[in-house]
C-alpha positions in Angstrom: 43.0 21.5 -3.8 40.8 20.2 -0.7 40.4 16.4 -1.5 36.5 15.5 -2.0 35.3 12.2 -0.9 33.0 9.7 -2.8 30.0 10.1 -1.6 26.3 8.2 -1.8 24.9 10.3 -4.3 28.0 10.2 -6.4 27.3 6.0 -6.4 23.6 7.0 -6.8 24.5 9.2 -9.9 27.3 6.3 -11.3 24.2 3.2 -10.9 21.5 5.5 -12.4 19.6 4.2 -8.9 18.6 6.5 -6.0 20.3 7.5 -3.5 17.9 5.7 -0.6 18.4 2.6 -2.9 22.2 2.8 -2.4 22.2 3.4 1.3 19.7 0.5 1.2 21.9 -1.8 -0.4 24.9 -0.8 2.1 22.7 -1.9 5.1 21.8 -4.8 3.9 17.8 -4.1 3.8 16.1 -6.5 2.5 13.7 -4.8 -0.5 17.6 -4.8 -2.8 18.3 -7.7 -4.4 21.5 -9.3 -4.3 22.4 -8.0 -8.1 21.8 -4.7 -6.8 23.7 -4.9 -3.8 26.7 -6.3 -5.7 26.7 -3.6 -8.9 26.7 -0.9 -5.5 29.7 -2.2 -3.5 31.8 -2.5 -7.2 30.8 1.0 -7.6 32.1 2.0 -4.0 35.4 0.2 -4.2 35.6 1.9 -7.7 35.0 5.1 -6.5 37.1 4.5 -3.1 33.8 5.3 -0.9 34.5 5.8 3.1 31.4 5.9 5.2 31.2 8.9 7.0 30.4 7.6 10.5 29.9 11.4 12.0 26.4 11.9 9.9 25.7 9.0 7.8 27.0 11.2 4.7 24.2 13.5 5.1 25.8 16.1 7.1 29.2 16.7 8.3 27.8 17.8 11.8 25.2 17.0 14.3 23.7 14.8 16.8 22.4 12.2 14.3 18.9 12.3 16.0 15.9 13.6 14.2 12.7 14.1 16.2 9.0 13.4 15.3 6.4 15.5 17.6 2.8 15.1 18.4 -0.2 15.2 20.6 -1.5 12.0 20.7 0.7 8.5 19.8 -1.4 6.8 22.2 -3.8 7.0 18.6 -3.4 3.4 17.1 -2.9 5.3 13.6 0.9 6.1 14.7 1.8 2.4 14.9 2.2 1.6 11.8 3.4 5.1 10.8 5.7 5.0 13.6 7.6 1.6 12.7 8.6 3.2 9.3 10.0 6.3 10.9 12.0 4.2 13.2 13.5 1.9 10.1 14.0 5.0 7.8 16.1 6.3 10.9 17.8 3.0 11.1 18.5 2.7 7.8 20.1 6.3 6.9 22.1 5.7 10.5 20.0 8.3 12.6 18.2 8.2 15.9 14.5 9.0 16.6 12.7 10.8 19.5 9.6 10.4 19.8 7.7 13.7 21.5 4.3 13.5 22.8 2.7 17.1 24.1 1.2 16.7 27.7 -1.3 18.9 27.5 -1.9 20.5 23.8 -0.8 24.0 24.3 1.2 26.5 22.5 3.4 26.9 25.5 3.8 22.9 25.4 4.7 22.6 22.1 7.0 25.2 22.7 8.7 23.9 25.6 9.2 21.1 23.6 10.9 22.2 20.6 13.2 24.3 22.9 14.2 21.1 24.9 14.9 19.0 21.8 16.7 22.1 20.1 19.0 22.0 23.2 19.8 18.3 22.6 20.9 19.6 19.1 18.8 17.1 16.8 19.5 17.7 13.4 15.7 17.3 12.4 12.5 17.4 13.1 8.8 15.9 11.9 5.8 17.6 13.3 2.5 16.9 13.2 0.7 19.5 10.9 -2.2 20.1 13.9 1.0 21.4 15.8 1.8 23.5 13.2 -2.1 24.9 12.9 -1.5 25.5 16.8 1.8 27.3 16.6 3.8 28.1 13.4 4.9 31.5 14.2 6.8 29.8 17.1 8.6 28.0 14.0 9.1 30.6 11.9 11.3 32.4 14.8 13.2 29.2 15.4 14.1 29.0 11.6 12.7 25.4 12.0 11.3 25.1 8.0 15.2 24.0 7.1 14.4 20.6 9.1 10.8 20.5 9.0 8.6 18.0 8.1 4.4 18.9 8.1 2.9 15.3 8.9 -0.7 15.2 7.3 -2.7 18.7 6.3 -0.3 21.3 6.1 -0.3 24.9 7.9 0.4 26.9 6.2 1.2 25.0 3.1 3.7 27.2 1.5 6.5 27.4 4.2 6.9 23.1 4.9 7.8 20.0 3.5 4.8 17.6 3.8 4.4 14.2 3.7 0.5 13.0 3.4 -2.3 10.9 2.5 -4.2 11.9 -0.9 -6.8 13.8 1.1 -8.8 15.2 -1.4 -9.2 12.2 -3.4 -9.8 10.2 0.3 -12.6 12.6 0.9 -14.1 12.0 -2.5 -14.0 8.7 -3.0 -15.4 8.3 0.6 -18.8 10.9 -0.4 -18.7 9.0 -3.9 -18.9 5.8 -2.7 -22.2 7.4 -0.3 -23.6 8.5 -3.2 -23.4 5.4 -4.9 -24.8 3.3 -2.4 -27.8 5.5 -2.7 -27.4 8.0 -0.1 -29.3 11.4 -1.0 -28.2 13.5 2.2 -24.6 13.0 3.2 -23.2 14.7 6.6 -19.5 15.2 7.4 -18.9 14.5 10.5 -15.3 17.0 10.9 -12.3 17.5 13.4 -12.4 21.2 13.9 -13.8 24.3 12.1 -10.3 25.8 12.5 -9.0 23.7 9.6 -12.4 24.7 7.4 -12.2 28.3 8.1 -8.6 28.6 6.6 -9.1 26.3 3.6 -6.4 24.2 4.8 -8.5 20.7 4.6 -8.7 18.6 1.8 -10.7 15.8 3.4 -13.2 18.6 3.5 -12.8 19.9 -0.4 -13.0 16.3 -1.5 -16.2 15.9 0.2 -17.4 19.2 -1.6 -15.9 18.4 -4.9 -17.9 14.8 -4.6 -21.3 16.3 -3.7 -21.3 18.9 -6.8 -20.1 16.3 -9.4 -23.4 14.4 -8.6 -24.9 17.7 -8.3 -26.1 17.2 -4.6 -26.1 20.8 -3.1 -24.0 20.7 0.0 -25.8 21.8 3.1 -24.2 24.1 6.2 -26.8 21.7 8.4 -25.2 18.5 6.8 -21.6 19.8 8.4 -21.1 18.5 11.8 -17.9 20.2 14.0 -16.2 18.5 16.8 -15.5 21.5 19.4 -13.0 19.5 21.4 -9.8 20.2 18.6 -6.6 20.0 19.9 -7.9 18.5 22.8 -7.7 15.1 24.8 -11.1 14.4 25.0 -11.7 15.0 21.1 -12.3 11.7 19.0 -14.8 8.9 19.8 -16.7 10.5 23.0 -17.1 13.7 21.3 -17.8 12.3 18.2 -20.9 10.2 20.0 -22.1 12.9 21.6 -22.3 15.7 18.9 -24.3 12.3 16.9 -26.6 11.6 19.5 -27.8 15.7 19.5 -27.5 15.9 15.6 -29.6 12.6 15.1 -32.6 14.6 17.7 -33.2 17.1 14.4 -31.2 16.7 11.3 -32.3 13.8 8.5 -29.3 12.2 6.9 -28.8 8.9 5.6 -25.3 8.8 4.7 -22.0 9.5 7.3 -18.9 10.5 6.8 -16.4 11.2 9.3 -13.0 12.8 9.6 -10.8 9.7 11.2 -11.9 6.1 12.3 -12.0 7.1 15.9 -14.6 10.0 14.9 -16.5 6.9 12.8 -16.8 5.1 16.5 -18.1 7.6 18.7 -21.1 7.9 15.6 -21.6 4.5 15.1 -22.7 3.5 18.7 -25.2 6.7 18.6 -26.9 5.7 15.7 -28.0 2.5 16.8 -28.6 3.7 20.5 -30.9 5.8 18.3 -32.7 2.8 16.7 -30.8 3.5 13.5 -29.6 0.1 11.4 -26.5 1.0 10.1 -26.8 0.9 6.8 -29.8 0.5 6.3 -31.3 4.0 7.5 -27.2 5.8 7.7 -24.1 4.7 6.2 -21.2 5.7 7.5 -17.8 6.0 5.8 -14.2 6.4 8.4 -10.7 7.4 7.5 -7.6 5.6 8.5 -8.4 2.0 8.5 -7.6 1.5 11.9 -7.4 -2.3 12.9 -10.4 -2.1 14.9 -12.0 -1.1 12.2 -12.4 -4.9 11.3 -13.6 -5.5 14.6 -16.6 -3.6 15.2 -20.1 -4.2 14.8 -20.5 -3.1 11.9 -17.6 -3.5 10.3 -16.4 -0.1 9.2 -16.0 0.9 5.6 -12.6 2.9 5.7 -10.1 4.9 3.3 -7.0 3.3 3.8 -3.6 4.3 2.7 0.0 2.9 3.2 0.7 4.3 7.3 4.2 2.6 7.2 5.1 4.2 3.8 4.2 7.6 5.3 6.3 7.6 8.0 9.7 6.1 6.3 9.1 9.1 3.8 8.4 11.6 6.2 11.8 10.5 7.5 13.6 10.8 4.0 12.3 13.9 2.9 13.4 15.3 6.5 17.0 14.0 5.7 16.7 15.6 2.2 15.6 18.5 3.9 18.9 18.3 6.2 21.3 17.9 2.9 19.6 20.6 1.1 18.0 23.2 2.7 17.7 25.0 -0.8 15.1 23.3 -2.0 11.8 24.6 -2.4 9.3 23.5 -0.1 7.8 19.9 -1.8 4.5 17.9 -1.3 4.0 13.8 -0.9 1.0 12.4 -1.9 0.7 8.6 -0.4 -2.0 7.2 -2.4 -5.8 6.3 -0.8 -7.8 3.7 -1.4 -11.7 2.8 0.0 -12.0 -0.7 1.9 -15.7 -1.4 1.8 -17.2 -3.0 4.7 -20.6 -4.0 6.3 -21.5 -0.2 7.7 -21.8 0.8 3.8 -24.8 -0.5 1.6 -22.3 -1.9 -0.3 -20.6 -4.0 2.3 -22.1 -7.4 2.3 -19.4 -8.2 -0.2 -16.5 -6.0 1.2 -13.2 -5.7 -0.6 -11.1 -2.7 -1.8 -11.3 -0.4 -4.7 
């Protein structure tokens, strides 16, 4: 009979901990105590446990790289997101590459995956508006087995995803309008794309918001960036679809798809003469650092970025172990940090 070696989810299974938890405790990370630490290696000498130094016991082949793909890291969102990739990578004993599309096209994202393919990475995390642009491409390369969705999944029954509450970002963020006594409340969005196909729950959380308070949602009250999936899409497009919006449509409360989106409208409502919020408040996503820093201070839904990106890393490496599994959904929990650009920011805090 073949001889079977101990192996982390054996130790896992022994403890009655997880299996992260054990390959925590073997590195030395610093979130297991020392009792923990010293119940795992008696388990391991118990069991007779031999690291395998060819795939980090997660696979008996392979480059032991994983990849993460996107469009645009220059996005200060992907710092913090970025750092717990790298230190879920370091901690399971894999390498990250970090892919950044030139210039946002099928054939990019394509030439991409091909080239990394080639290096044999046993993984991959994609960004989920990569998906939106090219999932077929996916499909032919078999890619779901070591695929990640990062964010709004497309389509949502074929990936892993990892994610941010959306729907309850986007009602908390119109509930917390409503509240502060805002009768007509926009959405300022990323791409009709996304709303077409159902796919975003930023979007249903808004809806879901405005007919609780029964507020009838208005086609006029949804504003559309053009520019998805392109560089020039965020702040400057954001300020200009305000400044042409603020020439005909009454609102007086905002709220937009991302932080940078929240930017680009800010600065044209008070070009306009607006007082922000006063006559418009307006509501971002992400919490972006800057977001403390502007004038006014934006009121943000804010969510654990770190957290997302070390679990978007160990569901990959799940993935990786046992490509059986049905496809599963991550929730990372939201919260609302309220700020000066909301009418109830003069005392700020988070809820």
């Amino acid at each position: 009979m073949k001889k079977r070696y101990a192996t982390l989810k054996d130790i896992a299974k022994a403890l009655g901990v997880s299996v992260t938890t054990v390959h925590k405790a073997l590195n030395g990370h610093p979130d297991v105590s020392e009792e923990t630490r010293k119940r795992v290696l008696e388990v391991t000498e118990k069991l007779g446990y031999i690291k395998n130094e060819t795939a980090s016991n997660l696979r008996t082949s392979g480059s032991n790289t994983i990849a993460f793909i996107s469009s645009n890291i220059s996005n200060p969102f992907y710092e913090q997101v970025i750092k717990g990739m790298n230190q879920a990578a370091e901690d399971f004993g894999y390498m990250l590459l970090i892919t950044n599309l030139i210039n946002d096209s099928r054939d990019d994202l394509v030439r991409s995956i091909e080239i990394l393919m080639k290096k044999r990475i046993d993984g991959l995390i994609i960004a989920a508006n990569m998906l939106a642009l090219n999932h077929q491409d996916l499909r032919k390369y078999k890619i779901r087995e070591f695929c990640v969705a990062f964010g709004t999944v497309f389509p949502p029954e074929e990936f892993d995803v990892v994610s941010p509450n959306n729907f309850k970002g986007g009602y908390i963020a119109t509930k917390h309008l409503i509240e502060s006594g805002c009768k007509k409340i926009a959405m300022l969005h990323s791409s009709n794309f996304e709303i077409e196909k159902n796919l975003n729950e930023r979007f249903k959380g808004y809806l879901r918001a405005l007919q609780d308070h029964n507020i009838e949602f208005s086609q006029e009250l949804l504003f559309i960036q053009k520019q998805f999936m392109s560089k020039s899409y965020g702040t400057q497009s954001a300020y200009e679809i305000l400044k042409e919006k603020l020439k005909t449509t009454q609102f007086d409360g905002l709220f937009c798809y991302n932080d940078e989106t929240a930017y680009g409208a800010i600065e044209a409502i008070k070009e306009s003469g607006l007082r922000i919020p006063e006559d418009i408040a307006v509501v971002g996503y992400d919490n972006l650092e800057f977001s403390r820093m502007i004038s006014p201070q934006l009121t943000s839904i804010t969510f654990d970025k770190y957290k997302l990106g070390y679990k978007a890393v160990e569901m990959l490496l799940e993935r990786i172990n046992h490509p059986e599994l049905n496809p599963r959904i991550e929730l990372i929990d939201v919260k609302i940090v309220v700020r000066e650009s909301s009418k109830g920011g003069i005392k700020g805090g988070i809820r």
